[in-house]
Structure formats: C-alpha cells, structure tokens
C-alpha positions in Angstrom: 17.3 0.6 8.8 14.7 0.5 10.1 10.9 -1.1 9.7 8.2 -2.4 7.2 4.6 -2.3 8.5 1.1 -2.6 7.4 -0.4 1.0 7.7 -4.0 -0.3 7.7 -5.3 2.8 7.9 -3.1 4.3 5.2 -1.8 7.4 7.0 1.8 7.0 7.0 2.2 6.6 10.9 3.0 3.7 12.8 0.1 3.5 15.2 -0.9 1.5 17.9 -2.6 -2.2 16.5 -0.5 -1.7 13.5 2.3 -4.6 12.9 5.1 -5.8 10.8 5.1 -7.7 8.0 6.0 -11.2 8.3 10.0 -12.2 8.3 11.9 -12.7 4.6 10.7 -9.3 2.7 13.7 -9.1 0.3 15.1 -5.1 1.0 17.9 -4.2 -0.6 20.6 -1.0 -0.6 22.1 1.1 -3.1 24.4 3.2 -4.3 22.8 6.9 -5.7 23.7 8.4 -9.1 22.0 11.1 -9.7 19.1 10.6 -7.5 18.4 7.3 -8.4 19.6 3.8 -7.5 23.1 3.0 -8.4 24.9 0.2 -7.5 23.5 -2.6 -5.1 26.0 -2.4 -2.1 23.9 -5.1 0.0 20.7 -7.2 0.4 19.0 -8.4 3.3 15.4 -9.7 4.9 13.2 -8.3 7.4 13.1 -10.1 10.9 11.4 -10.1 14.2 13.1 -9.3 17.3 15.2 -11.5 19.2 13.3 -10.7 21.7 9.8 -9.6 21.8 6.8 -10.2 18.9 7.2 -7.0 17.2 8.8 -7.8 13.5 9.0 -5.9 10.1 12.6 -5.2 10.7 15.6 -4.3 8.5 19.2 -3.4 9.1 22.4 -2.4 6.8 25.4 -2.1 9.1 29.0 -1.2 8.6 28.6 1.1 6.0 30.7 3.7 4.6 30.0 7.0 4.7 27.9 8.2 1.7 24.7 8.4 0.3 22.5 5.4 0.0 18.7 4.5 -1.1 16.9 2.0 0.5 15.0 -0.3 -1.9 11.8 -3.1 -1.8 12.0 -5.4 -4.6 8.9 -5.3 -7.1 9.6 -9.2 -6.5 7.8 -8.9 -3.2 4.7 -7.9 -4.7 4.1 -10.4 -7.2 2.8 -13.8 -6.4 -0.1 -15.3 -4.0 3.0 -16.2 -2.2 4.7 -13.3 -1.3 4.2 -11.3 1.9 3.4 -7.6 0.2 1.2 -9.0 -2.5 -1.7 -7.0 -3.2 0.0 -4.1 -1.3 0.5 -0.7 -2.0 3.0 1.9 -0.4 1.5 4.3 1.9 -0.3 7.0 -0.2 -0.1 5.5 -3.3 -3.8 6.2 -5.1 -5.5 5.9 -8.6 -6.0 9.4 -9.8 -8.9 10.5 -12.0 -6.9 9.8 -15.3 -6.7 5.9 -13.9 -2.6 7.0 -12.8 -0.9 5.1 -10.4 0.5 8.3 -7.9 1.8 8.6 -4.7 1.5 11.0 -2.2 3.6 9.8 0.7 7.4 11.0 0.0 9.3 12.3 2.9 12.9 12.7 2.9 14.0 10.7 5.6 17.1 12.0 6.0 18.0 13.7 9.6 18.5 17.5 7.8 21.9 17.4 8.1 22.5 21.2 6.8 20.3 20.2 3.9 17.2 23.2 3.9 15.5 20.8 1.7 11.7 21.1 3.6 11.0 17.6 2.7 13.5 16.4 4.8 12.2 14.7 7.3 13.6 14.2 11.1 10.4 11.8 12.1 10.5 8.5 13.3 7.5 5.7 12.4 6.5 7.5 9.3 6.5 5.8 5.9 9.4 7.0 3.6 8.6 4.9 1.0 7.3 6.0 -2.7 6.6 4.0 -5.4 9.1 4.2 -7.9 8.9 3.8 -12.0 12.3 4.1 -12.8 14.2 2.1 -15.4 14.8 -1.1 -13.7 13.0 -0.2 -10.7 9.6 -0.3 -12.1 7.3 -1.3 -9.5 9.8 -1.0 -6.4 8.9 1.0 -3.7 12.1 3.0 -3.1 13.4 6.2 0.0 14.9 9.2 -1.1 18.7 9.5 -0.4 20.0 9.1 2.5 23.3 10.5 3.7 25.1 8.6 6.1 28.2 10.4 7.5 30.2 11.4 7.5 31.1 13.3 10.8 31.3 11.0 13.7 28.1 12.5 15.5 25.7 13.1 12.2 22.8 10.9 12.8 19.5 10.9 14.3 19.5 9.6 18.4 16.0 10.2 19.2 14.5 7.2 17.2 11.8 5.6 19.5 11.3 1.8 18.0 14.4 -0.1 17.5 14.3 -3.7 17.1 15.0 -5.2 20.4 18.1 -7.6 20.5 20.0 -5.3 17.9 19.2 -1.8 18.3 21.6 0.1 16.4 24.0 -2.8 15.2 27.7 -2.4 15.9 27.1 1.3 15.8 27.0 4.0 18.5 23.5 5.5 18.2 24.5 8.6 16.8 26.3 7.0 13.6 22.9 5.1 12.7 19.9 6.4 11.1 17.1 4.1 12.2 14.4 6.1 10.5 13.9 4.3 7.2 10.8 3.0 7.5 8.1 1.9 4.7 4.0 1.3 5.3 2.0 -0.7 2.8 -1.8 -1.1 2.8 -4.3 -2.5 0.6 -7.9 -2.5 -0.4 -10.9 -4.4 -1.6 -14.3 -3.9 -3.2 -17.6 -6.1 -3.5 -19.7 -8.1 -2.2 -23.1 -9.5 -3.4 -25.4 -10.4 -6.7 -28.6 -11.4 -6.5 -32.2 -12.4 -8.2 -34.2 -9.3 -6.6 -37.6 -11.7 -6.5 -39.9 -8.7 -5.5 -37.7 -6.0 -6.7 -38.1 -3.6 -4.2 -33.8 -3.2 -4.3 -33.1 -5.1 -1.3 -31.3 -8.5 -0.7 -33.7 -10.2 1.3 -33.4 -13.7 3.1 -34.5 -16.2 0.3 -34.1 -14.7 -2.9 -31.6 -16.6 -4.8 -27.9 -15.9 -4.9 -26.3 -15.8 -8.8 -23.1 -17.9 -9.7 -21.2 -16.9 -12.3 -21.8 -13.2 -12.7 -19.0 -11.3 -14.8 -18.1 -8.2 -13.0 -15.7 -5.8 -14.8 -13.6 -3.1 -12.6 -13.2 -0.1 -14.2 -11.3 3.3 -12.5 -13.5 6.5 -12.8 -12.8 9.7 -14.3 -13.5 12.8 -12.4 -17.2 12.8 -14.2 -17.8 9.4 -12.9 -17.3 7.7 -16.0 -15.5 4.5 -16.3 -11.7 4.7 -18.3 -9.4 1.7 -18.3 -10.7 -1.4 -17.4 -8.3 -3.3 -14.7 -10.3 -6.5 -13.5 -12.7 -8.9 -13.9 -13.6 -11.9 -11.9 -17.2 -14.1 -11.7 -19.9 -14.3 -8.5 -19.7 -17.3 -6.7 -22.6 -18.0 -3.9 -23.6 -14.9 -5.3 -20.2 -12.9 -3.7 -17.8 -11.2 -5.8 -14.3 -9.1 -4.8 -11.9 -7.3 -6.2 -8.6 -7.0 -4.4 -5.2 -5.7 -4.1 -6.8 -2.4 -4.7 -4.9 1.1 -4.0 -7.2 4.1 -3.0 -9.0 5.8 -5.7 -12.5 6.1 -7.8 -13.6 2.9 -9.3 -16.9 1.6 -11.0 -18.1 -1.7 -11.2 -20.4 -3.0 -14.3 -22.1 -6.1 -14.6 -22.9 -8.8 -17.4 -26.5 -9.0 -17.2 -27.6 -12.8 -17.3 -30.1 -13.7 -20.1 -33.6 -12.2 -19.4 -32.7 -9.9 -16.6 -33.2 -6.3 -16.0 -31.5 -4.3 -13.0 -33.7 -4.1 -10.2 -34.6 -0.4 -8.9 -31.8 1.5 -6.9 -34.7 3.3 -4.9 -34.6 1.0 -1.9 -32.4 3.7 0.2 -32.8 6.8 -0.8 -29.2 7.6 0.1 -27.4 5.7 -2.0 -29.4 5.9 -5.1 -27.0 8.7 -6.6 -24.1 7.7 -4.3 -22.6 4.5 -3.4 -20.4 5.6 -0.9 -23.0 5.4 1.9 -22.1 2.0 2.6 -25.2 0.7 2.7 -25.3 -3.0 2.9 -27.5 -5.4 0.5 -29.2 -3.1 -1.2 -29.0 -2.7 -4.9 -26.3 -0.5 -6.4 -26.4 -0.6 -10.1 -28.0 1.4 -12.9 -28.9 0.6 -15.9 
C-alpha cells in the first residue's frame, strides 16, 4: 500500500499542507507479465484513518509472494463526479510536440539485490506514471513491485502509515508501505474585456464581454500554436481552462465584430512574455 495525495505543488513529495484524496478512489492490483499488468488479483478504495483526518489511503493484504503493480483506474479521471478528475500524476507535462510525458517514475521497490538505480527505497514520494498501455490507456500505474519472498524482505522504515491499520495482518518487515501516487492539476485564464481608452489595462468600468470564444492551443518550442485541445466562451467577461497538466500553451481569441486588439504596451514586461503574471493587463497580439 500505501497513499494517494494531491501534490499541489507538483514535486513528487508529500509535504506539509498537502492531503489525501477523498475516500472511494477505485485502486486496483495486478499480476506482471512482462512488465506490464497481468492478471487483476484484487481491488480496493482509498480510506481515511480510523483514527485521525489524514486519508488517501490504500492497502492489499495477505498476498503471496511475487511481483505485483499497483494500478489507478482511468475510471477515476473521467467525470465532474469523480475525485481525480482534471488530475494529472505527478510530473506528467505537455512537451513541445503537444505529447502527453511523464517525468515522475521511480521504482518503488525496497532494492532488494536489484542494482536497478531507479529503485527507489523512499517513503512519501510519488511512484506513479501514466501509463498507455493496451487496456491501460490513461491509468496511472507503479513499476513492479516484488513482495517476498524471504520472511524479512521489506522496507521497516516507512514514516506515514495509516493509523488504525498500519501494516495489516503483517509484521512490518513483510509489508511494503511505500506505494504511494501524487496527482496535481492546473488552470489558465482569466479576463476579456472592451479596452474603452486602450491604453492595455482593465480598468474599473470598462465593460466586461460575454460570450468570447477562446481556443487553447499547446505551443511548439517556437511559440507557435499545434493541436488545438479546448475551447470554452467568457462569461462576466472571465474565461478558464482546466484540468490542465504542466506545459506551453497559447490562448487565441475570436475577435467580436468591429474590434481590434488593444495595445499589449501597458507593462512593458509582459509585452513579449506572458509569464510575468501580470494581472489585467492586455495579453494578446494581433
């Protein structure tokens, strides 16, 4: 086992503020053949402690020895209603050819006479990559884990166990409680607006546009747009994409009827680079 968590700020760590996600993320446990999921030996949810607040937890007990990977159902990503929608495993980005990769894929095995240097003997640290695999497309899946089988093989030195079960009916050293998986997620906006003076600031007053189309695209590493991926319409003259993974991304605009784009001069910072973060100021070029 051991924990799902939102890694807000996307570093693969468990830090202090970060939490769980909520109770009934489906996680499920496989066989490997050949690297890859085999057969589905069992299924379970995640849960908060019996005692305490902290929750994200998992837990596959009584196993035999062998080696298993630890899988997250695409399922939990797809609707408005599921807990991980809109999320992204830890590291997971949009490269400059608009891919889907993931950085984030420690081995969380506890070395175990393997000299594999990904292995990975660290607690609280995502070990979670997504996975395009036949039949696993979208999951976020762990590399193989060995369990077993000498009577002393696993990890004791894990340092967040959910309280109330700890290590199961195991003794600590047959349990390997270092399976854990960090999702995070993103979003991009914010504002359109009818620059009255066009001097390239929002200022209090000027009318805010409804029904705005604004198309996302993901950049290329010249800055030009490739692949579009979203579009949505202002509303009180805010707009946002979400569910976003890290990466470049450019945002165009369907000019309304008998408008121009106001000047992108009003801070000098940002004309060439929107990544200042300046706030209400005009963005877009023509």
């Amino acid at each position: 086992g051991n924990r799902l968590w939102f890694d807000t700020d996307n570093d693969g760590t468990i830090n202090i503020g970060e939490v769980g996600v909520p109770d009934g993320v489906e996680v499920r446990l496989y066989t490997v053949v050949g690297g890859a999921p085999g057969s589905l030996v069992a299924t379970t949810y995640t849960s908060t402690e019996t005692i305490g607040t902290d929750r994200g937890y998992y837990l596959f007990d009584d196993l035999l020895p062998g080696e298993y990977i630890v899988v997250i159902p695409a399922s939990n990503f797809d609707t408005t209603t599921d807990s991980l929608y809109g999320y992204w495993s830890s590291g997971a980005s949009r490269d400059l050819t608009g891919t889907l990769v993931d950085s984030f894929q420690p081995d969380p095995d506890d070395n175990q006479g393997n000299v594999d240097p990904a292995d990975d003997d660290t607690d609280s640290d995502d070990n979670g990559f997504l996975s395009s695999l036949a039949g696993f497309n979208g999951a976020v899946i762990s590399h193989p884990v060995l369990v077993g089988p000498a009577s002393d093989s696993e990890p004791t030195d894990e340092t967040d166990k959910q309280t109330g079960v700890d290590d199961g009916t195991q003794p600590d050293e047959r349990s390997n409680l270092k399976v854990d998986f960090g999702f995070y997620t993103l979003s991009l906006g914010n504002l359109v607006w009818s620059d009255s003076d066009n001097d390239g600031a929002y200022d209090s007053g000027e009318p805010l546009l409804d029904g705005v189309t604004l198309n996302l695209y993901a950049a290329d590493a010249s800055g030009s747009p490739i692949g579009a991926l979203d579009t949505v319409t202002s509303s009180g003259g805010s707009y946002r994409f979400e569910g976003l993974p890290e990466g470049n991304y450019i945002v165009t605009a369907d000019v309304p009827t008998g408008s121009n784009s106001t000047v992108d001069t009003a801070n000098s910072a940002d004309t060439a680079d929107a990544n200042t973060n300046a706030d209400n100021n005009d963005n877009g070029i023509s």
